[in-house]
C-alpha positions as CSV (number, residue, x, y, z in Angstrom):
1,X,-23.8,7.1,-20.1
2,X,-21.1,5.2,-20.4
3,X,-19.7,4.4,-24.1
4,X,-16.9,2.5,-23.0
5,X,-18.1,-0.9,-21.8
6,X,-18.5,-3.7,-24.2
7,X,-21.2,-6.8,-22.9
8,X,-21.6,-9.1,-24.8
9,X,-22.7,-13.4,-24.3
10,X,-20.3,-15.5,-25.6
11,X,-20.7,-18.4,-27.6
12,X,-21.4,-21.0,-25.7
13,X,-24.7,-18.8,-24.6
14,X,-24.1,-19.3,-21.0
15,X,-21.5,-16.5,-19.9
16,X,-21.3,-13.1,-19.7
17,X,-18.3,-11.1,-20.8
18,X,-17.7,-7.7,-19.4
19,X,-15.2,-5.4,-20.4
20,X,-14.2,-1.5,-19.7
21,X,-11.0,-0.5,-20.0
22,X,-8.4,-2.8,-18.1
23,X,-11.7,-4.3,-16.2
24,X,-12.1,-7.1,-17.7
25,X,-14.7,-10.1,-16.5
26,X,-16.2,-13.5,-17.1
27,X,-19.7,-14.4,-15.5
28,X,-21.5,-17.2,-15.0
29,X,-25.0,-17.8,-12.9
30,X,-27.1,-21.2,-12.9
31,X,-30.3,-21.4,-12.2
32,X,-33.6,-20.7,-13.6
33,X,-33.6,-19.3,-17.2
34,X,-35.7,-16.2,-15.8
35,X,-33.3,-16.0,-12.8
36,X,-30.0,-15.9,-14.8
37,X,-31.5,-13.0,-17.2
38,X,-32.2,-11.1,-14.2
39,X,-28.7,-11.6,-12.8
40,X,-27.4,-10.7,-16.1
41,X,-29.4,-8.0,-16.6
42,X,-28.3,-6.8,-13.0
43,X,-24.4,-7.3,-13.8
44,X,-24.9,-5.3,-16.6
45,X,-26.2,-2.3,-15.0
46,X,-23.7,-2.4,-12.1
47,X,-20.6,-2.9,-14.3
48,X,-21.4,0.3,-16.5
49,X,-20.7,2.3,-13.6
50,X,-17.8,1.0,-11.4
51,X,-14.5,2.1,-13.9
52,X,-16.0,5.8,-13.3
53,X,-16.8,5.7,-9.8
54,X,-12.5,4.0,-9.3
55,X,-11.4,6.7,-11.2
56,X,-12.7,9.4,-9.0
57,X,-10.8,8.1,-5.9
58,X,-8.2,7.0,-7.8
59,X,-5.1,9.5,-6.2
60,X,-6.6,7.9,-2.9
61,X,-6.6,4.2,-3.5
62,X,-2.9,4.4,-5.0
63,X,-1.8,5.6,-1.6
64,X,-0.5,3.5,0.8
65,X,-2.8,1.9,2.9
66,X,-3.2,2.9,6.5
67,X,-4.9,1.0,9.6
68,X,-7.4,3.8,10.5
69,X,-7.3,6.2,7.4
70,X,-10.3,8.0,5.8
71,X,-13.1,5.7,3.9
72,X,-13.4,6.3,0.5
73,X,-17.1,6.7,-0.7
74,X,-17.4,4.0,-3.4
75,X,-18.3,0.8,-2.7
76,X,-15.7,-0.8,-4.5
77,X,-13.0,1.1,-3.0
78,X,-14.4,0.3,0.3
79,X,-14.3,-3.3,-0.5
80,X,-10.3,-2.4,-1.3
81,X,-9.4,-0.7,1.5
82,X,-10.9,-3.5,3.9
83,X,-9.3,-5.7,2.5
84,X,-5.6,-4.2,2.4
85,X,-5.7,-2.7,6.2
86,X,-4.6,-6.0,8.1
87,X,-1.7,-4.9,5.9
88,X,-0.9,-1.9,6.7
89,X,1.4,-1.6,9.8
90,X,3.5,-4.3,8.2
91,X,3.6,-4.0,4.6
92,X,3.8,-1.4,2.1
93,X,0.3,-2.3,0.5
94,X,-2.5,0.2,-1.4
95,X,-6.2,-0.4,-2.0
96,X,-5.2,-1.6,-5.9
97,X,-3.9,-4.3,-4.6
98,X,-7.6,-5.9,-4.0
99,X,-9.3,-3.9,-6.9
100,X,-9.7,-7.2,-9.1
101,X,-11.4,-9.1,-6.3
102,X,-13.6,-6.3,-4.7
103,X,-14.8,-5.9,-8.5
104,X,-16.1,-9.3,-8.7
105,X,-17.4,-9.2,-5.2
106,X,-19.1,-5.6,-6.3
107,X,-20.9,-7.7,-9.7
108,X,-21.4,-11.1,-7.9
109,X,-23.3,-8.8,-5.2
110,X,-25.5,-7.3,-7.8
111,X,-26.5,-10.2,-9.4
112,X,-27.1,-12.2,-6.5
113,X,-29.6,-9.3,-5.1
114,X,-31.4,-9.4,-8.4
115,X,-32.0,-13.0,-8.9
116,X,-32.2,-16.3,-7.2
117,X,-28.9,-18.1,-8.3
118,X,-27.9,-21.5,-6.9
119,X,-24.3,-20.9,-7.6
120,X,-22.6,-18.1,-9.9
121,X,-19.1,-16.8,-10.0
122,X,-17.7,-13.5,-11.6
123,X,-13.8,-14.2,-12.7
124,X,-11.9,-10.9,-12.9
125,X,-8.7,-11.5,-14.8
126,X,-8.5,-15.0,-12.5
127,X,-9.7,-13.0,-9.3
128,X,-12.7,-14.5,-8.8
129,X,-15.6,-14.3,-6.6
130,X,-18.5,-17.1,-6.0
131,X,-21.8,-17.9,-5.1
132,X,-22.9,-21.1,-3.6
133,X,-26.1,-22.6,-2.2
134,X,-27.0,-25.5,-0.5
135,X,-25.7,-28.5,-1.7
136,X,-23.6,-26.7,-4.4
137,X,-19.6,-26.3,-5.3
138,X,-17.0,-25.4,-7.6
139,X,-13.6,-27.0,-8.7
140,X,-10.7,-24.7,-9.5
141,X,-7.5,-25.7,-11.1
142,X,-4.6,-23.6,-10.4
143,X,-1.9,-22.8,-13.3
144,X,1.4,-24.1,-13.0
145,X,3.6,-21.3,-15.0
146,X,1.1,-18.5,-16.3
147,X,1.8,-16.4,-18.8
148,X,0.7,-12.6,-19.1
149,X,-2.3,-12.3,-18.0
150,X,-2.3,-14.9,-15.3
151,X,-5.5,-16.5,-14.7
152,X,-6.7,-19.6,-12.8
153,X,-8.4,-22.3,-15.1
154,X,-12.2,-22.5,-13.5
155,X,-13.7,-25.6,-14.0
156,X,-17.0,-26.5,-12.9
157,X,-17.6,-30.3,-11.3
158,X,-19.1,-33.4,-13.5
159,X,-19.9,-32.1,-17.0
160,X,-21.5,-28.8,-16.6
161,X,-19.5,-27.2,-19.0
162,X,-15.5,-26.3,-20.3
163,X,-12.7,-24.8,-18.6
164,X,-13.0,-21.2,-18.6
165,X,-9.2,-21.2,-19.4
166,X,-7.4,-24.2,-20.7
167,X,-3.7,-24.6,-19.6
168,X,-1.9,-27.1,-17.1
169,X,-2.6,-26.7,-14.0
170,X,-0.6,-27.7,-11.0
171,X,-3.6,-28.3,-8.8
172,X,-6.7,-28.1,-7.7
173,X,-9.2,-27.2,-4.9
174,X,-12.8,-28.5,-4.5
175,X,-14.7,-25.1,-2.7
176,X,-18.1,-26.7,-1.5
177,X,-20.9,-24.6,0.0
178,X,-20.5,-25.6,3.9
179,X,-16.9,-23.9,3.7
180,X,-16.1,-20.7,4.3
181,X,-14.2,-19.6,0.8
182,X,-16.3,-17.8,-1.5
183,X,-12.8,-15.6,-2.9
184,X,-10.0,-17.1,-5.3
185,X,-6.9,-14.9,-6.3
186,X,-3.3,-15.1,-8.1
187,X,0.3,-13.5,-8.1
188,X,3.5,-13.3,-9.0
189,X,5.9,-11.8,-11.2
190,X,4.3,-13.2,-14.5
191,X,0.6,-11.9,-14.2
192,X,-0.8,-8.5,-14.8
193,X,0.2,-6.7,-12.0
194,X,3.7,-5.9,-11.1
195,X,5.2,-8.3,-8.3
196,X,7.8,-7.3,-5.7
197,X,8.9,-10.9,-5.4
198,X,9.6,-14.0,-7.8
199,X,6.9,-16.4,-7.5
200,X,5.9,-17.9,-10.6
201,X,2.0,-17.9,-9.0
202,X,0.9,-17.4,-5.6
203,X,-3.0,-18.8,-5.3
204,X,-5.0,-18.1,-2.3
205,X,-8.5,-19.1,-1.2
206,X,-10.0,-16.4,1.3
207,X,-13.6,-15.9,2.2
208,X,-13.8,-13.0,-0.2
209,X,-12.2,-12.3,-3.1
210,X,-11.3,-9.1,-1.9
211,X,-9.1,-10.7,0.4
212,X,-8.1,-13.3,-1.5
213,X,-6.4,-10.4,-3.5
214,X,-4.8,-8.6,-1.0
215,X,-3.0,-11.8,0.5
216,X,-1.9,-13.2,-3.0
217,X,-0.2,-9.3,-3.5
218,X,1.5,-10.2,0.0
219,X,2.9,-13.7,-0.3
220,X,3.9,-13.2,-4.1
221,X,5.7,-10.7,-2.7
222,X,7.5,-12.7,-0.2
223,X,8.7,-15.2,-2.5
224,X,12.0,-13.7,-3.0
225,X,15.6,-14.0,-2.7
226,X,16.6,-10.0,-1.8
227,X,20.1,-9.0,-3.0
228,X,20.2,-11.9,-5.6
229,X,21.8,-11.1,-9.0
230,X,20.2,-13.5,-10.7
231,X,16.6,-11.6,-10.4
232,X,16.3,-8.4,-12.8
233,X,14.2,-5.3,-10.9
234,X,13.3,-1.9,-11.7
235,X,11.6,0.6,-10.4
236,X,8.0,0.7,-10.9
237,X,7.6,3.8,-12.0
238,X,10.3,3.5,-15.1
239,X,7.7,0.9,-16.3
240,X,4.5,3.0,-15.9
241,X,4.6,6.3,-14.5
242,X,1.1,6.3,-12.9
243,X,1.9,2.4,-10.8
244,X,1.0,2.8,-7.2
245,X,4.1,1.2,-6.3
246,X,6.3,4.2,-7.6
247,X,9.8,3.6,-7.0
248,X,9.4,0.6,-5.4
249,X,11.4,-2.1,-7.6
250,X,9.4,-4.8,-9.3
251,X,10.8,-8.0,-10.7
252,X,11.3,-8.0,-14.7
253,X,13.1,-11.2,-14.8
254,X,14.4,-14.1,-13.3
255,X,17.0,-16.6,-14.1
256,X,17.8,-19.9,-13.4
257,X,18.0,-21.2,-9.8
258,X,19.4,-23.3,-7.4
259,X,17.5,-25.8,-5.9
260,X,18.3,-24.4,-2.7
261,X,17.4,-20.7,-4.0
262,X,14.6,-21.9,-5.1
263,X,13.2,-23.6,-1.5
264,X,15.0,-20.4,0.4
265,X,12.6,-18.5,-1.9
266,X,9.5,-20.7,-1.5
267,X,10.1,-21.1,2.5
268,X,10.1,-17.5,2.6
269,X,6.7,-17.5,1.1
270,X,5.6,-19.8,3.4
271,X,5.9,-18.3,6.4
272,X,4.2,-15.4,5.9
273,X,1.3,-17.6,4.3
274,X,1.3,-19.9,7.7
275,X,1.2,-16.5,9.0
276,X,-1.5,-15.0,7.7
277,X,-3.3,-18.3,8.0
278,X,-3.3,-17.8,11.2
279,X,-4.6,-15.0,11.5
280,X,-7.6,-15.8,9.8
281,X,-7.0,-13.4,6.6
282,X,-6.9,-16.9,4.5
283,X,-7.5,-20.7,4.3
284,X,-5.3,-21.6,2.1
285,X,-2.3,-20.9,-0.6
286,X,-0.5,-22.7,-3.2
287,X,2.6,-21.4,-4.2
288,X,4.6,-21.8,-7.4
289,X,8.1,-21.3,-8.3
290,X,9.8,-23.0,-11.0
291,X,7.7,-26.0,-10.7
292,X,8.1,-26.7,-6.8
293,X,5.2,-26.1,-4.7
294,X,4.2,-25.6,-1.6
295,X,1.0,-25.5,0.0
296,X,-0.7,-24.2,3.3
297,X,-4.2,-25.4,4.4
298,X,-3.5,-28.1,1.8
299,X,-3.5,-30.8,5.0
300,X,-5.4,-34.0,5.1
301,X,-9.3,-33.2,6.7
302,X,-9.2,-30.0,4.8
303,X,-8.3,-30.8,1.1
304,X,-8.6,-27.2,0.1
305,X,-6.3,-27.9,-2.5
306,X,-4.6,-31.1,-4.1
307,X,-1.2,-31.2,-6.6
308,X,-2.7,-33.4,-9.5
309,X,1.1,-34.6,-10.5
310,X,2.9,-36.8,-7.9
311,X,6.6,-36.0,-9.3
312,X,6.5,-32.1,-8.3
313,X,7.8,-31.0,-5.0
314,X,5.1,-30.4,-2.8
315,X,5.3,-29.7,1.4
316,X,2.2,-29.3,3.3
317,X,2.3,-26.7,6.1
């Protein structure tokens, strides 16, 4: 039995809150009062488990990913290393980079088996996986400059509700139920995880939040100006011995930039964004430096994702 998890509703009675060690998650189901017990019930019983089940493959989903390496035997950790392989011959990437998302996935699954939902969403730390049915959709605002931990702000449309996190946000995306995204995820340098490039926040929209994860890791990453003094790294494993990045060097600070750093930085990011947009592995990305954005799949016909101020710099690729 596991003593560790705290659940508990918060106070606004609609969401769940999750917690077990550094797993920490917000859920939210709508529907049928029956319904939403069920799925809440069902979340419950699923989350109990998954910290234990990571840690046993834990040595294994630190190491670097490869393109036709051994499965692990969680389900979790499957959803991890599925999601970091298009990675692999490319990138130095491991399974934790998707752990966030393929935890919500792993919940959202649960509850959605359990109950009849017309939309839910489990928000892992601002990795966040949804539910949608006919008819239904979600608005997400993305955070401008994020501060430890980075998350998100989820909002849900008309008046169904608050912002799960209040902060200014640079933009927002409108995910209804004929498109494909159903995964939301951020880096950079700022959030929780440690970042190999200086992107204030890197948002992608994927079709799982799995993958959503993944790609944000990968395009956070590539916002970067390599060899530039004005960027303080160290290795990762000076900051915490057990990282999965070991002596790769992470980004500790960053000073103040050029305009023309900044945009060599952000184009950077860019292309590998365009890039894996084409490759199908995301929709679309916002990314953040400094207050200048840039945006793939953000085109008009899409509107995946809109900048809500008009004196930012903003390209569309």
């Amino acid at each position: 039995m596991n003593a560790r998890a705290q659940i508990r509703m918060l106070s606004d009675g609609r969401r769940l809150h999750m917690q077990d060690g550094p797993i920490d998650l917000i859920v939210e189901g709508f529907g049928q009062a029956r319904e939403i017990e069920a799925a809440y019930h069902a979340a419950a019983g699923r989350f109990v488990t998954v910290l234990d089940e990571l840690c046993l493959e834990l040595t294994f989903l630190r190491q670097p990913a490869t393109v036709d390496g051994p499965q692990p035997e969680g389900s979790v950790a499957r959803r991890m290393v599925e999601a970091v392989r298009p990675y692999a011959s490319r990138h130095f990437i491991t399974p934790m980079a998707a752990v966030a998302g393929a935890v919500a996935e792993e919940i959202l699954e649960a509850m959605t088996l359990a109950a009849t939902l017309s939309r839910a969403y489990v928000n892992d730390g601002g990795d966040i996986a949804l539910h949608l049915t006919a008819g239904e959709k979600f608005v997400v605002g993305m955070v401008q400059l994020p501060d430890r931990p980075m998350n998100p702000t989820f909002r849900k449309p008309r008046n169904v509700g608050h912002p799960l996190f209040r902060t200014a946000a640079f933009g927002t995306t409108m995910i209804d139920w004929t498109q494909p995204i159903r995964g939301i995820a951020t880096s950079g340098w700022r959030g929780r995880s440690f970042s190999l490039g200086i992107a204030d926040a890197a948002t992608v929209l994927a079709d799982t939040a799995a993958m959503a994860d993944a790609a944000a890791t990968i395009i956070a990453n590539a916002v970067d100006l390599p060899g530039n003094d004005k960027i303080g790294r160290v290795r990762a494993c000076d900051v915490a011995p057990d990282s999965d990045l070991g002596v790769h060097l992470v980004t500790q600070s960053v000073e103040d930039l050029s305009s023309h750093e900044i945009g060599e930085a952000l184009a950077a990011g860019l292309r590998v964004a365009e890039s894996l947009r084409r490759d199908g592995l995301i929709r679309a990305a916002a990314l953040n430096l400094r207050e200048e954005i840039r945006v793939v799949g953000g085109e008009t016909g899409s509107h995946f994702i809109r900048t809500s101020s008009s004196n930012r710099s903003l390209v569309h690729a």
